[in-house]
Structure formats: C-alpha cells, structure tokens
N, CA, C and O atoms as a Maestro MAE file, in Angstrom:
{
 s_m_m2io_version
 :::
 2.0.0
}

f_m_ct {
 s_m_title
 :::
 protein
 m_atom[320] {
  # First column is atom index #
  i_m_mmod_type
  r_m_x_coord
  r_m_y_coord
  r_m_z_coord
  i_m_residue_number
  s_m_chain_name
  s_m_pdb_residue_name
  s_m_pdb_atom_name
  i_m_atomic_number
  :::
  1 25 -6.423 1.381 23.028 1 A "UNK " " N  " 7
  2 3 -5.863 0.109 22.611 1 A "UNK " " CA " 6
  3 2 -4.967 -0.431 23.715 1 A "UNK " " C  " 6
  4 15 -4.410 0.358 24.478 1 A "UNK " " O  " 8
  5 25 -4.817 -1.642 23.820 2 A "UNK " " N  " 7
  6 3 -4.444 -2.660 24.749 2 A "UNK " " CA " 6
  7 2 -2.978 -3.030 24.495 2 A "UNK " " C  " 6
  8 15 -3.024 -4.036 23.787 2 A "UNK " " O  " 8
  9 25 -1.767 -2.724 24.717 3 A "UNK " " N  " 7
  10 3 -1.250 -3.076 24.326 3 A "UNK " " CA " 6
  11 2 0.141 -4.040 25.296 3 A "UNK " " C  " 6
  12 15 0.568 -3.643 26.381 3 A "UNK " " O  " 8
  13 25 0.432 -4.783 24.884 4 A "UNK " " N  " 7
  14 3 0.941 -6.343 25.944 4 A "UNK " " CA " 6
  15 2 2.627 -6.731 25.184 4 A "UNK " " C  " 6
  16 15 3.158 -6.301 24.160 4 A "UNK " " O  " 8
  17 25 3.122 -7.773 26.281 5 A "UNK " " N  " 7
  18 3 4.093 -8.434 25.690 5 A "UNK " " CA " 6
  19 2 4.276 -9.859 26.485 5 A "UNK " " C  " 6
  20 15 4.136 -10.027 27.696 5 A "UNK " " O  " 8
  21 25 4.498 -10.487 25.856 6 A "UNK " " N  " 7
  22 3 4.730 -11.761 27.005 6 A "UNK " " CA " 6
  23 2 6.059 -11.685 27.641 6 A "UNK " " C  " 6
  24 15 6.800 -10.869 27.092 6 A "UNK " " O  " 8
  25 25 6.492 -12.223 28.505 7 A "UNK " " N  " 7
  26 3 7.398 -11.963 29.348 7 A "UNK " " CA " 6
  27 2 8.685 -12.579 29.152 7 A "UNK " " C  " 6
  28 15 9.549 -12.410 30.013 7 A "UNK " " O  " 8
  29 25 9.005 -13.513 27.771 8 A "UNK " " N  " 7
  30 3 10.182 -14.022 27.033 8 A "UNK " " CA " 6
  31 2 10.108 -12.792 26.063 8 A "UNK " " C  " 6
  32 15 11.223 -12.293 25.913 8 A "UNK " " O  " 8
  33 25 9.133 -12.172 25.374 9 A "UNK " " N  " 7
  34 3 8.938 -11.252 24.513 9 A "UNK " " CA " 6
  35 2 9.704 -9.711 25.134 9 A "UNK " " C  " 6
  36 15 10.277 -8.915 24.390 9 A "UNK " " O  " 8
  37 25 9.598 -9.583 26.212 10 A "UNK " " N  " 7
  38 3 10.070 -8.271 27.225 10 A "UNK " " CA " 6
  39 2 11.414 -8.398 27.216 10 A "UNK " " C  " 6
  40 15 12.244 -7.552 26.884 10 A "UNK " " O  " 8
  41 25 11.622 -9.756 27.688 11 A "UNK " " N  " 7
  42 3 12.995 -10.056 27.780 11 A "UNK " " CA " 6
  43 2 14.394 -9.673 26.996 11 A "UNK " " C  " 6
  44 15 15.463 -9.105 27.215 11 A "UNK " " O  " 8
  45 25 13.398 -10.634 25.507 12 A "UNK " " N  " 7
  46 3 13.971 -10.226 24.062 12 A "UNK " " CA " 6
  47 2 14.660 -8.685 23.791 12 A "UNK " " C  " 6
  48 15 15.743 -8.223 23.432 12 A "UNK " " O  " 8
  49 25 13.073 -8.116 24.274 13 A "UNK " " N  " 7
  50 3 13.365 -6.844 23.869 13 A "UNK " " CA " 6
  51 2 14.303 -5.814 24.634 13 A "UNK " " C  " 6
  52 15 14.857 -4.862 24.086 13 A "UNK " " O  " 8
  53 25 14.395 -6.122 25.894 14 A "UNK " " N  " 7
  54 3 15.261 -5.325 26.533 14 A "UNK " " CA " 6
  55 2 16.780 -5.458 26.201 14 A "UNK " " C  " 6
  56 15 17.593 -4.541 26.085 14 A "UNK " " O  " 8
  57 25 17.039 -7.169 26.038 15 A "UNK " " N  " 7
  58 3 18.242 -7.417 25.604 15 A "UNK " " CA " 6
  59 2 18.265 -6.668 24.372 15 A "UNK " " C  " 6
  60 15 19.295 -6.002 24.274 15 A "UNK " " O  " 8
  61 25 17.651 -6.582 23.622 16 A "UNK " " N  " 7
  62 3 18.037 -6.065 21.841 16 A "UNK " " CA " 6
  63 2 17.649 -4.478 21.903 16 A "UNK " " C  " 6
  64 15 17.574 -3.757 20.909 16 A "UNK " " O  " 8
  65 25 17.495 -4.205 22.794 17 A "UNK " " N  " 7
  66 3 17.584 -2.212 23.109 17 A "UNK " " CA " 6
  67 2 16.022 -2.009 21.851 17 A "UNK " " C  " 6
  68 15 15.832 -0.877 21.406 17 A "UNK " " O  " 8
  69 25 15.073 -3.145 21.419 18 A "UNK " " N  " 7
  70 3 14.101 -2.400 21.281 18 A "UNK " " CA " 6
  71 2 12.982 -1.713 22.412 18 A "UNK " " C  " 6
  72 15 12.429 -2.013 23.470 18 A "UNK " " O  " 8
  73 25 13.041 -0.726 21.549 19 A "UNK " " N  " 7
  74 3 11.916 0.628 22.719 19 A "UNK " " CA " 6
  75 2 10.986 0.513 21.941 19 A "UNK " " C  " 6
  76 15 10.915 0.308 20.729 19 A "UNK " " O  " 8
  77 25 9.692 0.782 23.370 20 A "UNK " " N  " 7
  78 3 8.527 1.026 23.046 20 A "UNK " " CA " 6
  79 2 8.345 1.699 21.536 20 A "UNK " " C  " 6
  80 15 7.653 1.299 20.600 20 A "UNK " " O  " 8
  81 25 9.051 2.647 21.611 21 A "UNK " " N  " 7
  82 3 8.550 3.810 20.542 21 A "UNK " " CA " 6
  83 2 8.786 2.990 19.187 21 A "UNK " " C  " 6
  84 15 8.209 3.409 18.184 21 A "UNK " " O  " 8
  85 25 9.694 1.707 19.073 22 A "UNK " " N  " 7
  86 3 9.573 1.052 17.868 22 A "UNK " " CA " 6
  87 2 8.592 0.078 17.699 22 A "UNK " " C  " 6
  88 15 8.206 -0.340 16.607 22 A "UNK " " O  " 8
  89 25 8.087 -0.375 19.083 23 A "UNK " " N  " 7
  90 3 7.446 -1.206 18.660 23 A "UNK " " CA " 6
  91 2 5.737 -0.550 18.741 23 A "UNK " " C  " 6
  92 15 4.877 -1.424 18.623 23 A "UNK " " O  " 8
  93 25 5.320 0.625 18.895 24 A "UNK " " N  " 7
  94 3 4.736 1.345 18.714 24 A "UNK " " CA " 6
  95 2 3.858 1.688 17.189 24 A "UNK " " C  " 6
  96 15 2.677 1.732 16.845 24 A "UNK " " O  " 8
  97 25 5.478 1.933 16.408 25 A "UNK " " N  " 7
  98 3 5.780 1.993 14.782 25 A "UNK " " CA " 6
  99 2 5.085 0.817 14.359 25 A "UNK " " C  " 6
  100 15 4.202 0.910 13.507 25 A "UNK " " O  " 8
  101 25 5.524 -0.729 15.080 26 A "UNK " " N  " 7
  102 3 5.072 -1.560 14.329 26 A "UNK " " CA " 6
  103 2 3.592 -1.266 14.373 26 A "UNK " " C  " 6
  104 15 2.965 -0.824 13.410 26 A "UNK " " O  " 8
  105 25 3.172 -1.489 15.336 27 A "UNK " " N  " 7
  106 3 1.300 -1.605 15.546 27 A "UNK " " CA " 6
  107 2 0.969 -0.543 14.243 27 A "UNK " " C  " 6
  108 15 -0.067 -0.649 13.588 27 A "UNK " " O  " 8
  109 25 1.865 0.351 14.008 28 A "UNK " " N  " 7
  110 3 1.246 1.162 13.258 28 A "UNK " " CA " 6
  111 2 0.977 0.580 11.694 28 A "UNK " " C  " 6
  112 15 -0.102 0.242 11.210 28 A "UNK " " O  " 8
  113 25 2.333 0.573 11.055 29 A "UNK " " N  " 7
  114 3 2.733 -0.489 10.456 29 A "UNK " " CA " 6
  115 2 1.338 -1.954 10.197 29 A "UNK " " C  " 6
  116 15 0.736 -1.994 9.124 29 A "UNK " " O  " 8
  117 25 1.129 -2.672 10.968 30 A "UNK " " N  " 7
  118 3 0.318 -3.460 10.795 30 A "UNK " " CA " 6
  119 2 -1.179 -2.910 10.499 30 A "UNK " " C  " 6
  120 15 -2.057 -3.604 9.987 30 A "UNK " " O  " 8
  121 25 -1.333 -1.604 10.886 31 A "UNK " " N  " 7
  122 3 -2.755 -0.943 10.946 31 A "UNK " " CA " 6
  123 2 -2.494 -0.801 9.177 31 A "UNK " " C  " 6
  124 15 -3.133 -1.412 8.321 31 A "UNK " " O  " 8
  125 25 -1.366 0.188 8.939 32 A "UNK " " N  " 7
  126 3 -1.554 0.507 7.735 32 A "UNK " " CA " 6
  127 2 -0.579 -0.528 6.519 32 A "UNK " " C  " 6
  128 15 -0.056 -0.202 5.454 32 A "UNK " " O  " 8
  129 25 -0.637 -1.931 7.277 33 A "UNK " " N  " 7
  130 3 -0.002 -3.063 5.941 33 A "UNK " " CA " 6
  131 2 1.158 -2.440 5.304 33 A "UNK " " C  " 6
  132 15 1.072 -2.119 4.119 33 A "UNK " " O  " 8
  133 25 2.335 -2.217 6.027 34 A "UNK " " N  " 7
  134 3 3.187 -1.857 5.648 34 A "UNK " " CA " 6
  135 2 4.523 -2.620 5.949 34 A "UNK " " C  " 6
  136 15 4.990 -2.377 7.061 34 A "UNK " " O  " 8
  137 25 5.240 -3.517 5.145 35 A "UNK " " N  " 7
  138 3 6.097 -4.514 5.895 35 A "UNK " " CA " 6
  139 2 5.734 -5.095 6.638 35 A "UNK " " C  " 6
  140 15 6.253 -5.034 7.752 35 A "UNK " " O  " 8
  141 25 4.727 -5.893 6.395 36 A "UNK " " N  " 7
  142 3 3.964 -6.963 7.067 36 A "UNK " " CA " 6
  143 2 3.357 -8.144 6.568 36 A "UNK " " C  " 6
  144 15 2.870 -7.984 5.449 36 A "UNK " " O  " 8
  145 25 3.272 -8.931 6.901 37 A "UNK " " N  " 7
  146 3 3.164 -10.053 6.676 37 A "UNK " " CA " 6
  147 2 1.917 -10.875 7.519 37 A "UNK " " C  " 6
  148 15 2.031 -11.068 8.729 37 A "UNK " " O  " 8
  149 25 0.629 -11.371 6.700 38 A "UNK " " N  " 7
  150 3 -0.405 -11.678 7.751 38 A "UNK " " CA " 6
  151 2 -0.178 -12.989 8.212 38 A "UNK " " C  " 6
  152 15 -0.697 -13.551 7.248 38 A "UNK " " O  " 8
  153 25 0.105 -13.695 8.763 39 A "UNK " " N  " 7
  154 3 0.121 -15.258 9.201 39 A "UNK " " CA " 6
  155 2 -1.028 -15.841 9.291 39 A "UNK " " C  " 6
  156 15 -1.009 -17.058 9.474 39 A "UNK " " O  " 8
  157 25 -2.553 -15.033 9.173 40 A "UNK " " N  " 7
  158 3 -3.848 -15.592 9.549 40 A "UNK " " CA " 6
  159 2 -4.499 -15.470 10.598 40 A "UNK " " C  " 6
  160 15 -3.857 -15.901 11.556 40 A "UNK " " O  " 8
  161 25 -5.414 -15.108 10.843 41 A "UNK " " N  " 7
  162 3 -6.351 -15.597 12.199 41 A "UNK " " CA " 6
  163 2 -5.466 -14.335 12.984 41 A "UNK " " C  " 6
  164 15 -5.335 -14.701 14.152 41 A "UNK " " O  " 8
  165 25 -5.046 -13.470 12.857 42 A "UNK " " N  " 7
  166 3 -4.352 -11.986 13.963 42 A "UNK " " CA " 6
  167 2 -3.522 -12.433 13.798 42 A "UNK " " C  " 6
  168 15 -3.792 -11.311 14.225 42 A "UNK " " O  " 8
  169 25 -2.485 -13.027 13.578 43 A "UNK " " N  " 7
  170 3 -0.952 -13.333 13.703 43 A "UNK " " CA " 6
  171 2 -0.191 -12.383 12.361 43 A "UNK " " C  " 6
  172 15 -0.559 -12.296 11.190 43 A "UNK " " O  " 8
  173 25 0.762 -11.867 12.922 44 A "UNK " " N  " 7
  174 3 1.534 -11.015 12.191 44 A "UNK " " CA " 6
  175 2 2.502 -10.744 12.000 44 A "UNK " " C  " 6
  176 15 2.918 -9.940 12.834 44 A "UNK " " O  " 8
  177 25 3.476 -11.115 10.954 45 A "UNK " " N  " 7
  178 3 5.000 -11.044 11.153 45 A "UNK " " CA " 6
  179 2 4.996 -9.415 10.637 45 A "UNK " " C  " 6
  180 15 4.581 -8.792 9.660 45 A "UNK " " O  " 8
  181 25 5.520 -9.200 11.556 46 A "UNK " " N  " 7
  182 3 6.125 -7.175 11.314 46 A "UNK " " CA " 6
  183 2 7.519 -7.130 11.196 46 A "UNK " " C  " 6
  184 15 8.183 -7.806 11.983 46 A "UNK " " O  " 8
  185 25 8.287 -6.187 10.023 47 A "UNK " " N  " 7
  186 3 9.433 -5.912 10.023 47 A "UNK " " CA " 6
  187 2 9.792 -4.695 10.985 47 A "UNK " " C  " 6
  188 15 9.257 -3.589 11.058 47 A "UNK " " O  " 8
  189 25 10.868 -5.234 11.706 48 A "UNK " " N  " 7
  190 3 10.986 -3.529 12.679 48 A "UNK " " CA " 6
  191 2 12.215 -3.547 12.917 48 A "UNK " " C  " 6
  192 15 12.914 -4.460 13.358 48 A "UNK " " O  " 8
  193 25 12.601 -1.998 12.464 49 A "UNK " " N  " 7
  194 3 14.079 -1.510 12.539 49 A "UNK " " CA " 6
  195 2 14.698 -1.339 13.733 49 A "UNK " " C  " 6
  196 15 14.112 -1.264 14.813 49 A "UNK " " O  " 8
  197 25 16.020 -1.267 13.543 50 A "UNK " " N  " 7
  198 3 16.991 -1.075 14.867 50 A "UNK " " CA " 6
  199 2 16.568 0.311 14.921 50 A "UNK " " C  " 6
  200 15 15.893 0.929 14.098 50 A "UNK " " O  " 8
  201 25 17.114 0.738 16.116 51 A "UNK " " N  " 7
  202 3 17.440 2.254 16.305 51 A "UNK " " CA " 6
  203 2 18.710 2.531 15.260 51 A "UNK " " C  " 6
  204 15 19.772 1.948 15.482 51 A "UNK " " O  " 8
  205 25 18.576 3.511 14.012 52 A "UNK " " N  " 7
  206 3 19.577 4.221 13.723 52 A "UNK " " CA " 6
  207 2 19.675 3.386 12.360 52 A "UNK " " C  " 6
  208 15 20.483 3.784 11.521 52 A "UNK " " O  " 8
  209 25 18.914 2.269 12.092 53 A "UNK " " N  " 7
  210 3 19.057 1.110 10.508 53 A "UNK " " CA " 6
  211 2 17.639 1.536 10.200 53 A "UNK " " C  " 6
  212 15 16.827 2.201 10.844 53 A "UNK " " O  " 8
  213 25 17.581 0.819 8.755 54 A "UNK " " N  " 7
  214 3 16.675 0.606 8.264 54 A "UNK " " CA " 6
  215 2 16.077 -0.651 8.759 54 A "UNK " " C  " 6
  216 15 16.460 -1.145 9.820 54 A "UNK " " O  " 8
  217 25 15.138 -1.197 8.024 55 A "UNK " " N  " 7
  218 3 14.365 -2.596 8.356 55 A "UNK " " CA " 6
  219 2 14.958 -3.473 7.348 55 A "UNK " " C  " 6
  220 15 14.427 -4.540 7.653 55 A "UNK " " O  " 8
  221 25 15.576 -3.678 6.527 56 A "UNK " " N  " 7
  222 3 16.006 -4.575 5.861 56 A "UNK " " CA " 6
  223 2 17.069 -5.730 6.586 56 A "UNK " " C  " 6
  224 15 17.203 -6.891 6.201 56 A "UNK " " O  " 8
  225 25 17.634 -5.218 7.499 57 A "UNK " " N  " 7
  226 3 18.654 -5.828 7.719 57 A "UNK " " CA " 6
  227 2 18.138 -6.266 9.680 57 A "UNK " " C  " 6
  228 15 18.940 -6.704 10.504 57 A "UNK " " O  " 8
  229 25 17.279 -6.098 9.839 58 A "UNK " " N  " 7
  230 3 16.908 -4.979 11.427 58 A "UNK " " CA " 6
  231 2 15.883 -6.795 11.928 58 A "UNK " " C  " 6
  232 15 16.221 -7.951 11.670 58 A "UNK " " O  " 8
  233 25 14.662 -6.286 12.665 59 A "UNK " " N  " 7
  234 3 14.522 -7.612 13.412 59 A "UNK " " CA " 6
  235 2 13.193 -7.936 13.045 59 A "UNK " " C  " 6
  236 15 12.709 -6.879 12.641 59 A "UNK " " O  " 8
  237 25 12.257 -8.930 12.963 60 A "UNK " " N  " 7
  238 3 11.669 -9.282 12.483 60 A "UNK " " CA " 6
  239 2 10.449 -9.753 14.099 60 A "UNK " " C  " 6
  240 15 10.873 -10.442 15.027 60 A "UNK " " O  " 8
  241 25 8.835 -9.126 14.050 61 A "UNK " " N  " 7
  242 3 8.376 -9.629 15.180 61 A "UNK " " CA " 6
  243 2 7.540 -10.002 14.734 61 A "UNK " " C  " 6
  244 15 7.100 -9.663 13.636 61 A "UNK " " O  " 8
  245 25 6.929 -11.100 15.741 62 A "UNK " " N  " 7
  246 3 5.663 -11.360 15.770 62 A "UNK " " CA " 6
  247 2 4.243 -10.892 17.010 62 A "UNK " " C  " 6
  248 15 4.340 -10.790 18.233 62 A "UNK " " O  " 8
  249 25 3.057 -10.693 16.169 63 A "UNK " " N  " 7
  250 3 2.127 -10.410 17.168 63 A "UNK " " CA " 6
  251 2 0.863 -10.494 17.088 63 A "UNK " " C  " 6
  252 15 0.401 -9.907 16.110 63 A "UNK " " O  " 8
  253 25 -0.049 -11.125 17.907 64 A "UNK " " N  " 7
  254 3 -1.541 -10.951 17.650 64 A "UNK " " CA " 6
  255 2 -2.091 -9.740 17.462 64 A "UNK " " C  " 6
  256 15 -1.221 -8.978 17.885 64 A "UNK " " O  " 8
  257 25 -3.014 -9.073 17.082 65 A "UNK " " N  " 7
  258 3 -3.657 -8.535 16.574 65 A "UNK " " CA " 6
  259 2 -4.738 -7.859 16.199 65 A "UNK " " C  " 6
  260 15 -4.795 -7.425 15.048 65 A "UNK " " O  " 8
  261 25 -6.018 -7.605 17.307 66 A "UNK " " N  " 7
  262 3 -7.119 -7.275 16.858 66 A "UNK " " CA " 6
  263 2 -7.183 -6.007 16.423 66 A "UNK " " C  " 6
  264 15 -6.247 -5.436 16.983 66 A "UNK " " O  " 8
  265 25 -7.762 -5.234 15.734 67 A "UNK " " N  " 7
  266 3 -7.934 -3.434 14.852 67 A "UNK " " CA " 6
  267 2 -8.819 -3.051 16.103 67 A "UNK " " C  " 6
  268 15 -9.846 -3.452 16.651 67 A "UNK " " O  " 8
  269 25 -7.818 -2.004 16.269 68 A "UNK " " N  " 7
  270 3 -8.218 -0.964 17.674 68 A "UNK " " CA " 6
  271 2 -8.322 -1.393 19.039 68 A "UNK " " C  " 6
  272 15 -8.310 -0.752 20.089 68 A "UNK " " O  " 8
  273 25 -8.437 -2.744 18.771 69 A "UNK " " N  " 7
  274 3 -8.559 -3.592 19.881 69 A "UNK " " CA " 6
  275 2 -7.287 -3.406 21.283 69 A "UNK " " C  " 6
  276 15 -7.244 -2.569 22.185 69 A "UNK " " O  " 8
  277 25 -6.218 -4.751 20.915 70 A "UNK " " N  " 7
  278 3 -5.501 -5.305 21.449 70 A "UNK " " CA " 6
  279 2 -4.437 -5.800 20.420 70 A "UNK " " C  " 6
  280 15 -4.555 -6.398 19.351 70 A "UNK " " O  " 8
  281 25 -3.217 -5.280 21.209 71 A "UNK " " N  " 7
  282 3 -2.032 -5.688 20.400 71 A "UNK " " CA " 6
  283 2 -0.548 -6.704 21.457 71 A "UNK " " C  " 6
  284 15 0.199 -6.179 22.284 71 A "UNK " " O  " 8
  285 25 -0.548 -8.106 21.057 72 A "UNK " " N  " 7
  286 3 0.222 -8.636 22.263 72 A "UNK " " CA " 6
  287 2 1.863 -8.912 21.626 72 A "UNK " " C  " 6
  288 15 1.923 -9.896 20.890 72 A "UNK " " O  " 8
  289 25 2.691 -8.435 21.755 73 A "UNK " " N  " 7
  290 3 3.700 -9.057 21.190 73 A "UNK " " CA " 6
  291 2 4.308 -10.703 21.429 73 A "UNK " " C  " 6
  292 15 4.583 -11.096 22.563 73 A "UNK " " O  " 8
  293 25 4.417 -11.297 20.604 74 A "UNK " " N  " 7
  294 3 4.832 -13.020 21.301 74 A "UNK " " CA " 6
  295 2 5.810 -13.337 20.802 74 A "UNK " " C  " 6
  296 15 5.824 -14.566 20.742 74 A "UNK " " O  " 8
  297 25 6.935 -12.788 20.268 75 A "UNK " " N  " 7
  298 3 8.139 -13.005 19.553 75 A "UNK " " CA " 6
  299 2 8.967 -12.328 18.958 75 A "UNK " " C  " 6
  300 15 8.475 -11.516 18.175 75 A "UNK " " O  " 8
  301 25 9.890 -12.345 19.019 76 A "UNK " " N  " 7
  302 3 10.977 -11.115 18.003 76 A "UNK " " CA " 6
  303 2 12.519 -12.256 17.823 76 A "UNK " " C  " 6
  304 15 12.996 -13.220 18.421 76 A "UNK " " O  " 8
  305 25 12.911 -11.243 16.384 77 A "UNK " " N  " 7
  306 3 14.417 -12.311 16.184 77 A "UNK " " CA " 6
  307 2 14.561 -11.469 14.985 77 A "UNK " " C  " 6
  308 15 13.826 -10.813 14.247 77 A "UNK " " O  " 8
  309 25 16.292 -11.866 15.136 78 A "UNK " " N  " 7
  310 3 17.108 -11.263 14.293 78 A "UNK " " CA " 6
  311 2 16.478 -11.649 12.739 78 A "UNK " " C  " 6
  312 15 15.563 -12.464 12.616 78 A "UNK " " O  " 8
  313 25 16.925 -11.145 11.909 79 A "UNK " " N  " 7
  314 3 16.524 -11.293 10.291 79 A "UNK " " CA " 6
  315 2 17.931 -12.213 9.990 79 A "UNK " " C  " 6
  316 15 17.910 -13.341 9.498 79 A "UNK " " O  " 8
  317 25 19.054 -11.534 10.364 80 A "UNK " " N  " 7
  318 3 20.519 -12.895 10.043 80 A "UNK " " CA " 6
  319 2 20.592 -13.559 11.348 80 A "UNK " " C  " 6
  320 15 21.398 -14.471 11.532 80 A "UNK " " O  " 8
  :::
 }
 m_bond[319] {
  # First column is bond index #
  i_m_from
  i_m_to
  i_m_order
  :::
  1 1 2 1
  2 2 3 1
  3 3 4 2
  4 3 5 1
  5 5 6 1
  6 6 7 1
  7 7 8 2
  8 7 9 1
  9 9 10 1
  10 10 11 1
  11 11 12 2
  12 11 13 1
  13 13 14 1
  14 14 15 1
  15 15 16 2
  16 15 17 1
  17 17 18 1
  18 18 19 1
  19 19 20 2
  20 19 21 1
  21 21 22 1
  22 22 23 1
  23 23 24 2
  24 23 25 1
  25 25 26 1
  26 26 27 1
  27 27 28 2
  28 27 29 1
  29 29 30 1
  30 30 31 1
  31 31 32 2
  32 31 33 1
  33 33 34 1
  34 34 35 1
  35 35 36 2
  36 35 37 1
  37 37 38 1
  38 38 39 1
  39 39 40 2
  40 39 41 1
  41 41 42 1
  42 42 43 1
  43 43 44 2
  44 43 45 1
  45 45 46 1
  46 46 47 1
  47 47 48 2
  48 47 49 1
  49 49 50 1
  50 50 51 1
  51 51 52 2
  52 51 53 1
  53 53 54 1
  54 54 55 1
  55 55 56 2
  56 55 57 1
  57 57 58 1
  58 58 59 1
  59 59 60 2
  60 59 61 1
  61 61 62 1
  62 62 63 1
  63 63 64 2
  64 63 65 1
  65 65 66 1
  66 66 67 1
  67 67 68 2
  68 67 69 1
  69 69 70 1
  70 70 71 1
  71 71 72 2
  72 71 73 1
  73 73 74 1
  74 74 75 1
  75 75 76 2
  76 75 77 1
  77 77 78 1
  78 78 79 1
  79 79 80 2
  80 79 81 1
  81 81 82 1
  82 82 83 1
  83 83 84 2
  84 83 85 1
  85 85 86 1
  86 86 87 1
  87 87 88 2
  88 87 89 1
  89 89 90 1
  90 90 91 1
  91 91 92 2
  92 91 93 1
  93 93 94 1
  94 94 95 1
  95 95 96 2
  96 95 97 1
  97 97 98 1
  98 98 99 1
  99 99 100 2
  100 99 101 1
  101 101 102 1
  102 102 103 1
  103 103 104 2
  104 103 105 1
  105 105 106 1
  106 106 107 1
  107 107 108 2
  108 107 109 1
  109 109 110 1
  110 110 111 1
  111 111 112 2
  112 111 113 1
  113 113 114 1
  114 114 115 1
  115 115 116 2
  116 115 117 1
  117 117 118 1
  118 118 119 1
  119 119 120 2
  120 119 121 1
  121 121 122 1
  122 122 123 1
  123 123 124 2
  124 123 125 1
  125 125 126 1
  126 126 127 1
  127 127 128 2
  128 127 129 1
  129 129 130 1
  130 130 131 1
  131 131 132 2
  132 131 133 1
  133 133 134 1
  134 134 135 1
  135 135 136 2
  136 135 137 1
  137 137 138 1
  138 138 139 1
  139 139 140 2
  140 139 141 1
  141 141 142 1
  142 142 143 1
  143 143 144 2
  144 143 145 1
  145 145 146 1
  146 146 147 1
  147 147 148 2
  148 147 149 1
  149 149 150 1
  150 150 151 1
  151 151 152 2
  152 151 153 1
  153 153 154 1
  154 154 155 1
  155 155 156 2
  156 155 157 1
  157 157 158 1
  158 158 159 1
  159 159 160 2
  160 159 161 1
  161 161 162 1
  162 162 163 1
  163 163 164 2
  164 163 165 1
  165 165 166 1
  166 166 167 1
  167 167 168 2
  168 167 169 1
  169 169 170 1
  170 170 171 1
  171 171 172 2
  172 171 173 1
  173 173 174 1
  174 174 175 1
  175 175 176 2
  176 175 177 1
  177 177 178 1
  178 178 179 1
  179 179 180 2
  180 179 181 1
  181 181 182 1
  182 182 183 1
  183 183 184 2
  184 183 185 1
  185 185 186 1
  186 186 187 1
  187 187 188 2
  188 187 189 1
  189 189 190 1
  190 190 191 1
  191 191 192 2
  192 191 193 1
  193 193 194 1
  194 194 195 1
  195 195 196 2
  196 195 197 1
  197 197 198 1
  198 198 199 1
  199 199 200 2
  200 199 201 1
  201 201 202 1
  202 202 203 1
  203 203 204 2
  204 203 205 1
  205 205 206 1
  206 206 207 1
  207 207 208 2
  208 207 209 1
  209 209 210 1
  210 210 211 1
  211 211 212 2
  212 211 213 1
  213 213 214 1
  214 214 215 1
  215 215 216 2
  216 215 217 1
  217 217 218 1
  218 218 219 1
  219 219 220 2
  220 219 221 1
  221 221 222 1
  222 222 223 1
  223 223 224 2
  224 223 225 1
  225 225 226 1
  226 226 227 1
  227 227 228 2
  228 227 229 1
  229 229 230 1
  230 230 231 1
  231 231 232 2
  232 231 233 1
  233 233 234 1
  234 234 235 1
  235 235 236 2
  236 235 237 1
  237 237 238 1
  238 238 239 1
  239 239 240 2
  240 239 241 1
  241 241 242 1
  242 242 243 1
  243 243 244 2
  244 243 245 1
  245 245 246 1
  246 246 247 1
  247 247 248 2
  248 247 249 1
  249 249 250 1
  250 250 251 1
  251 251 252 2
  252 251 253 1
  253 253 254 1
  254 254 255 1
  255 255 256 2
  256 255 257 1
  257 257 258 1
  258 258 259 1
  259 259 260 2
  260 259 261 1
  261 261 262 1
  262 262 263 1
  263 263 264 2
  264 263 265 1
  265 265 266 1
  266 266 267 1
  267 267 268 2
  268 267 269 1
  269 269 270 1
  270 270 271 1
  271 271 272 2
  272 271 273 1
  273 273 274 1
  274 274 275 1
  275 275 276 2
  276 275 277 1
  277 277 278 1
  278 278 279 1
  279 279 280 2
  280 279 281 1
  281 281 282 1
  282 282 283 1
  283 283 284 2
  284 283 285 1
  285 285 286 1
  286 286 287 1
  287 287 288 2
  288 287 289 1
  289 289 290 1
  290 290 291 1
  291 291 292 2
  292 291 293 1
  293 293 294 1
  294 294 295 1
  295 295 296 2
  296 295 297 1
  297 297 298 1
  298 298 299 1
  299 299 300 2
  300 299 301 1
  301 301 302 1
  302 302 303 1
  303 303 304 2
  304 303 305 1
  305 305 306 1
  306 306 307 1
  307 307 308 2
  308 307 309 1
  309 309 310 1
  310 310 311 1
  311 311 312 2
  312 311 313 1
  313 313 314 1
  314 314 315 1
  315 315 316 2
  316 315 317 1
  317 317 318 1
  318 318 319 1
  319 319 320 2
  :::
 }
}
C-alpha cells in the first residue's frame, strides 16, 4: 500500500507531534470502519487520537482512500 501526504498535510502534522504510527492506526481504522466517517467517492473523515488521549477530544483527518490500494492524507484539525 501507497501511502502519501500532501505537503500542508506534513506540515500540520509535524506541528501537532502526529506520528506516523497514528496515522498508520487511522488507515487501519478506515479499513475496519471504525470512527469514521465516509464523505463519498474515497474521502474520509477519520477520528485520530493524540499521543497519550483518547479520540474524543483528539484531531479529526481527512483522506482519500482506495482498499489496499493507496492512502493520501489531505487534511487534519483540531476537534475544538
């Protein structure tokens, strides 16, 4: 599997100390429809936790999508 970020998306993430290994979780997460949300057509809002929180309170991403394919991240943001 293919997996990408766009380069405001990298950005995001470095500033907000998410790691690979969470956003990893998400892809997983979206495989098995778990705190997720389909937007249509591969688009996917995923809930994904801080290091050390739960997801309730934690950050909210977005990402295209194909199964087994390719996974691109194109967005992330706080939940408050």
């Amino acid at each position: 599997m293919i997996k990408l970020k766009t380069k405001w998306f990298y950005k995001w993430a470095k500033k907000n100390f998410v790691s690979d290994k969470l956003l990893q979780k998400a892809i997983e997460n979206v495989t098995n429809k778990l705190g997720v949300s389909n937007l249509s057509n591969g688009f996917y809002k995923v809930r994904t936790s801080k290091e050390g929180h739960g997801k309730s309170g934690s950050f909210r991403t977005i990402l295209v999508y194909k199964k087994s394919d390719i996974a691109i991240f194109i967005y992330g943001f706080l939940k408050k």
